[in-house]
NUBAZA-160087 format. One line per field, with one value per atom (N, C-alpha, C): chain; x, y, z; residue number from 1; residue in one letter. Coordinates in steps of 0.05 Angstrom, whole numbers, plus 5000, padded with zeros to 4 digits. Layout:
<atoms>
c <- c(A/...)
c1 <- c(X/...)
c2 <- c(Y/...)
c3 <- c(Z/...)
k <- c(NUM/...)
r <- c(A/...)
</atoms>
This chain:
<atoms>
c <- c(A/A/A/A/A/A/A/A/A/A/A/A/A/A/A/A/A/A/A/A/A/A/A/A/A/A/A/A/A/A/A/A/A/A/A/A/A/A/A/A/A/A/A/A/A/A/A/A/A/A/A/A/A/A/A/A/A/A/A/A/A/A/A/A/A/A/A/A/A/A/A/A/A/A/A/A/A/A/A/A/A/A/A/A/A/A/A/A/A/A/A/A/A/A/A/A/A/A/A/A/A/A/A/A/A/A/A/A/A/A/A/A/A/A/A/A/A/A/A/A/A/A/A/A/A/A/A/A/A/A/A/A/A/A/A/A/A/A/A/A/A/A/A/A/A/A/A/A/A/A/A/A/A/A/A/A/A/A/A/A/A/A/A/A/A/A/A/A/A/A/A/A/A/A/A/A/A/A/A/A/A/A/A/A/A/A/A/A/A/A/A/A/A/A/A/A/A/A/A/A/A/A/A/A/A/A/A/A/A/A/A/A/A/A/A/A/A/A/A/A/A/A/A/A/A/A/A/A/A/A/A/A/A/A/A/A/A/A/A/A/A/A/A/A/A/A/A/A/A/A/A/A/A/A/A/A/A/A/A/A/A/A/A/A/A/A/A/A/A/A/A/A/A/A/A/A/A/A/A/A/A/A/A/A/A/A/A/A/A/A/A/A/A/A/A/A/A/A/A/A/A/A/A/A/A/A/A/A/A/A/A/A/A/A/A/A/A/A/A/A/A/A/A/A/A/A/A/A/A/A/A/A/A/A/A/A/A/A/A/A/A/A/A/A/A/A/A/A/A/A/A)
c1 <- c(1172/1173/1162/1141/1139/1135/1137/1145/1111/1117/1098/1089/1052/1043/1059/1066/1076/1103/1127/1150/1148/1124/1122/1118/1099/1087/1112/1129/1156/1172/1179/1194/1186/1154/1144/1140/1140/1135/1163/1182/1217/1217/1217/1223/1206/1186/1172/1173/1177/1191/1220/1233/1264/1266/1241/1238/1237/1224/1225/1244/1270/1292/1309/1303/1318/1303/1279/1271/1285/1288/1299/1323/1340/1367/1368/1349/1347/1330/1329/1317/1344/1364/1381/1403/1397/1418/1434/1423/1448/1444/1467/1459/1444/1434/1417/1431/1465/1470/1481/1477/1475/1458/1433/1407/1405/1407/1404/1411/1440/1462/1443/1434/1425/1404/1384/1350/1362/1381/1382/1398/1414/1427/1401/1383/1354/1342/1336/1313/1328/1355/1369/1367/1376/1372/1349/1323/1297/1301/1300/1287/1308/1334/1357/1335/1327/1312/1290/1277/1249/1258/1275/1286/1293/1314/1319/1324/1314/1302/1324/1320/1346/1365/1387/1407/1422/1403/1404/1397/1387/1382/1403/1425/1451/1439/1432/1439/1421/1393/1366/1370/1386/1384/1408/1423/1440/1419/1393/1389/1359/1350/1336/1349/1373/1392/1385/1399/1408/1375/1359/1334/1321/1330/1314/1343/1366/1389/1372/1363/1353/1338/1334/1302/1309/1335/1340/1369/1376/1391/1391/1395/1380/1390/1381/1397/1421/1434/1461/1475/1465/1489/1489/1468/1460/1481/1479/1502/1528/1537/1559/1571/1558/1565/1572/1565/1558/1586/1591/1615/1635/1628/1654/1646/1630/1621/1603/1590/1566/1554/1538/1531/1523/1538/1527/1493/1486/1456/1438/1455/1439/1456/1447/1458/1468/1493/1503/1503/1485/1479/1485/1504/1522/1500/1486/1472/1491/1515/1522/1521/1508/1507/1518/1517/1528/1547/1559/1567/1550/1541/1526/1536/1530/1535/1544/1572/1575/1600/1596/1617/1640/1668/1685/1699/1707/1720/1728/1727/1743/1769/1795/1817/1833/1834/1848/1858/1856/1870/1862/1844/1829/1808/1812/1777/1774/1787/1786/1779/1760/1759/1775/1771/1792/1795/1810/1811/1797/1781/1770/1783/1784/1798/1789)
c2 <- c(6838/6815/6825/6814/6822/6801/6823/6792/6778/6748/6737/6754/6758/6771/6757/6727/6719/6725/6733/6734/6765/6780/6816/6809/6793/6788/6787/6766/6760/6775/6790/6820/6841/6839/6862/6852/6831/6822/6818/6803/6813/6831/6867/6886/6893/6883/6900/6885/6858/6847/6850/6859/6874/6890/6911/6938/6938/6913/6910/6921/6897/6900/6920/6935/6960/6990/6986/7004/7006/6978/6981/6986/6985/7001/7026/7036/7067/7074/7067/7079/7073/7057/7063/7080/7096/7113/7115/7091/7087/7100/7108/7128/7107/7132/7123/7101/7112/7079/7066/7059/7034/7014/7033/7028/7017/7034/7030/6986/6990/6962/6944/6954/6924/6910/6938/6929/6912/6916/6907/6875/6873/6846/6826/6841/6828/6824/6839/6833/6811/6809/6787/6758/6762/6742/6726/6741/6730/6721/6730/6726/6698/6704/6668/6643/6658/6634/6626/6643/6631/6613/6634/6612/6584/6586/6563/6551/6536/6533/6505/6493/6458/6469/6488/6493/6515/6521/6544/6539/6516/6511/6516/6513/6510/6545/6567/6591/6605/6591/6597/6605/6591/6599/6629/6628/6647/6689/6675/6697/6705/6685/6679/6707/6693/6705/6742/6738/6772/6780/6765/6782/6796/6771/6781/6801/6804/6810/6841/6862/6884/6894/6869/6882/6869/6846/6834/6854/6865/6877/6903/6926/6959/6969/6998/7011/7020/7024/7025/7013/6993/6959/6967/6974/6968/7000/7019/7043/7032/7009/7009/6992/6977/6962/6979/7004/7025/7025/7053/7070/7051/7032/7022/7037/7054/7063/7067/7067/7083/7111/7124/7145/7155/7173/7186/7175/7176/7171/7193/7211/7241/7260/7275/7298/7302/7298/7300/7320/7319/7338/7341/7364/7359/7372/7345/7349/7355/7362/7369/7387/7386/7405/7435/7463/7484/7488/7496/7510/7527/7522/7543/7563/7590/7604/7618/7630/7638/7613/7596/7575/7578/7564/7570/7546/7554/7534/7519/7490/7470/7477/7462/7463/7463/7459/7448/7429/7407/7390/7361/7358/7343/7333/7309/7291/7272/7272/7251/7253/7241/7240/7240/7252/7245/7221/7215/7191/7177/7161/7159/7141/7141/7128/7112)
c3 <- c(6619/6637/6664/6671/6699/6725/6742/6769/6779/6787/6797/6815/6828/6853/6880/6870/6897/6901/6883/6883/6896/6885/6892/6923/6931/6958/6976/6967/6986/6994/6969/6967/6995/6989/7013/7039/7036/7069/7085/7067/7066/7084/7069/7077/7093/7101/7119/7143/7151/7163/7175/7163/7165/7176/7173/7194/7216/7228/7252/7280/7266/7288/7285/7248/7244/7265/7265/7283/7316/7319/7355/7351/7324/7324/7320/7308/7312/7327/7354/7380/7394/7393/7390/7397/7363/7363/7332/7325/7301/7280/7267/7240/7223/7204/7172/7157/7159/7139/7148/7173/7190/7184/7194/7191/7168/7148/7114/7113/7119/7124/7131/7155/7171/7152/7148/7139/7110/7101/7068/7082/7100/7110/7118/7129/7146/7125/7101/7085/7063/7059/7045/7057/7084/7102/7101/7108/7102/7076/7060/7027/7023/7027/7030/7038/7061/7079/7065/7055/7048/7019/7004/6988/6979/6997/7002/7030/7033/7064/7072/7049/7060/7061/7041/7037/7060/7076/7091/7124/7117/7142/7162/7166/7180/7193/7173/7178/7192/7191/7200/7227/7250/7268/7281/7268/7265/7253/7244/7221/7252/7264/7287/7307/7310/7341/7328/7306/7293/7297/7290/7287/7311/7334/7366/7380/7371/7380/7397/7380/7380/7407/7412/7425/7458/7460/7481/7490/7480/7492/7488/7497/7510/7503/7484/7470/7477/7501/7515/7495/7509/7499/7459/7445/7425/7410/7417/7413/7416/7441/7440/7438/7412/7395/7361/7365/7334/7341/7371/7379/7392/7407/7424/7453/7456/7475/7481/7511/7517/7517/7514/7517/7548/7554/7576/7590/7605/7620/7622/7627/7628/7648/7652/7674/7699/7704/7733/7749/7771/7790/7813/7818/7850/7868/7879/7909/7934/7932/7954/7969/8001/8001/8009/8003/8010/8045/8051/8078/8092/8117/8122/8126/8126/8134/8158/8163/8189/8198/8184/8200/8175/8208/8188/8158/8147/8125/8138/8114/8133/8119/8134/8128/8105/8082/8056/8048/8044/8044/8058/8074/8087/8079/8062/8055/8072/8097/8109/8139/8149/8177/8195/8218/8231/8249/8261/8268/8300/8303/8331/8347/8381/8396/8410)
k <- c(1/1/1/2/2/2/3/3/3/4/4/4/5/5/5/6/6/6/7/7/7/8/8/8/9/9/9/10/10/10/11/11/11/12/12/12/13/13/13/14/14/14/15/15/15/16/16/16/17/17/17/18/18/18/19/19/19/20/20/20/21/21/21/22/22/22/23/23/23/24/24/24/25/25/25/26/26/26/27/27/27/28/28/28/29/29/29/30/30/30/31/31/31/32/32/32/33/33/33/34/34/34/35/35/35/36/36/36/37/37/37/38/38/38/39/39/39/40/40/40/41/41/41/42/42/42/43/43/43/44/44/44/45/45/45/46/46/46/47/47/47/48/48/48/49/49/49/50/50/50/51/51/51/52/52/52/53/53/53/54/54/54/55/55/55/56/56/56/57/57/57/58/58/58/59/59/59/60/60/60/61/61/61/62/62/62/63/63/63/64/64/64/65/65/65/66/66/66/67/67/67/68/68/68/69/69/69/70/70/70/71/71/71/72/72/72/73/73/73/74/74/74/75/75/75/76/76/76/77/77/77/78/78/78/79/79/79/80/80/80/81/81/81/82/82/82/83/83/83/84/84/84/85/85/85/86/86/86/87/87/87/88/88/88/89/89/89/90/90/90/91/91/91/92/92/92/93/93/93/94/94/94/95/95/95/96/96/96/97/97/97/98/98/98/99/99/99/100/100/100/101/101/101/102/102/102/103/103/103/104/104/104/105/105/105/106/106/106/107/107/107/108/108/108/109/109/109/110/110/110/111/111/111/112/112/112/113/113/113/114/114/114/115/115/115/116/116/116/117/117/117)
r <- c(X/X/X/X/X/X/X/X/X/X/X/X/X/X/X/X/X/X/X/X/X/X/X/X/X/X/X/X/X/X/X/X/X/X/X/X/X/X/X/X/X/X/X/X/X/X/X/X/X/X/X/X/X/X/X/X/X/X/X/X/X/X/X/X/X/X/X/X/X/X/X/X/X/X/X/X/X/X/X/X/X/X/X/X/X/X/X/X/X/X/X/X/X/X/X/X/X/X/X/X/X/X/X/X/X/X/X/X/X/X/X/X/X/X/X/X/X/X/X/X/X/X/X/X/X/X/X/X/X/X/X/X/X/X/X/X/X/X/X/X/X/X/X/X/X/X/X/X/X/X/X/X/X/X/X/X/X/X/X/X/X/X/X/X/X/X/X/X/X/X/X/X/X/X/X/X/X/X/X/X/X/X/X/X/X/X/X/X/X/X/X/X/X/X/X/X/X/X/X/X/X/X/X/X/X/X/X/X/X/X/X/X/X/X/X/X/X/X/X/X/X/X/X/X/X/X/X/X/X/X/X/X/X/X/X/X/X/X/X/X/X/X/X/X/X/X/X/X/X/X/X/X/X/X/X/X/X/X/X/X/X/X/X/X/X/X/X/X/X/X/X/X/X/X/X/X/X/X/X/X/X/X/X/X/X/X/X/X/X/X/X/X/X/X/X/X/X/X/X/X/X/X/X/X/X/X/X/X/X/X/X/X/X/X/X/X/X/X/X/X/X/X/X/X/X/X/X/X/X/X/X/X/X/X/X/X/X/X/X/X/X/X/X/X/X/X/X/X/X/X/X)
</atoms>
């Protein structure tokens, strides 16, 4: 038994279509079977739709939102929806700067100005 060219056609344009928004989740961040999850929810999603298109209609725009979800909001936001959290930004660097030399310490205990009259 083998499949119609057009039923093979749908199949591949499906999945290769699906890749899409799975790619902006693994720029991301998100693991493989995340990834794996989504592309098989996206490529079902499509294939529902093209399916059956009256019966589904209700869901079309729901499968719309998930599809552009990826790419409108920044992989930040898109990790911390995986973890519940963000990932760090990068490297914190204390520009503060040194004491010069020769002068004395300040006091201990004092982050605070002193007061003007």
């Amino acid at each position: 038994m083998a499949m119609s060219p057009a039923l093979l056609l749908t199949f591949l344009v499906a999945g290769l279509v699906a890749l899409i928004p799975v790619w902006r989740l693994h720029v991301a961040g998100w693991p493989p079977r995340s990834l794996f999850t989504a592309w098989i929810l996206y490529a079902v999603g499509i294939l529902v739709a093209i399916r059956f298109p009256g019966p589904v209609r209700v869901l079309i725009p729901v499968i719309v939102l998930a599809y552009v979800a990826p790419f409108v909001a920044g992989p930040e936001r898109l990790s911390r929806v995986l973890n519940g959290r963000a990932r760090p930004r990068g490297v914190v660097i204390n520009v503060t700067p040194r004491q010069a030399p020769g002068l004395p310490e300040p006091p201990a205990g004092r982050d605070e100005d002193p007061p003007t009259r």
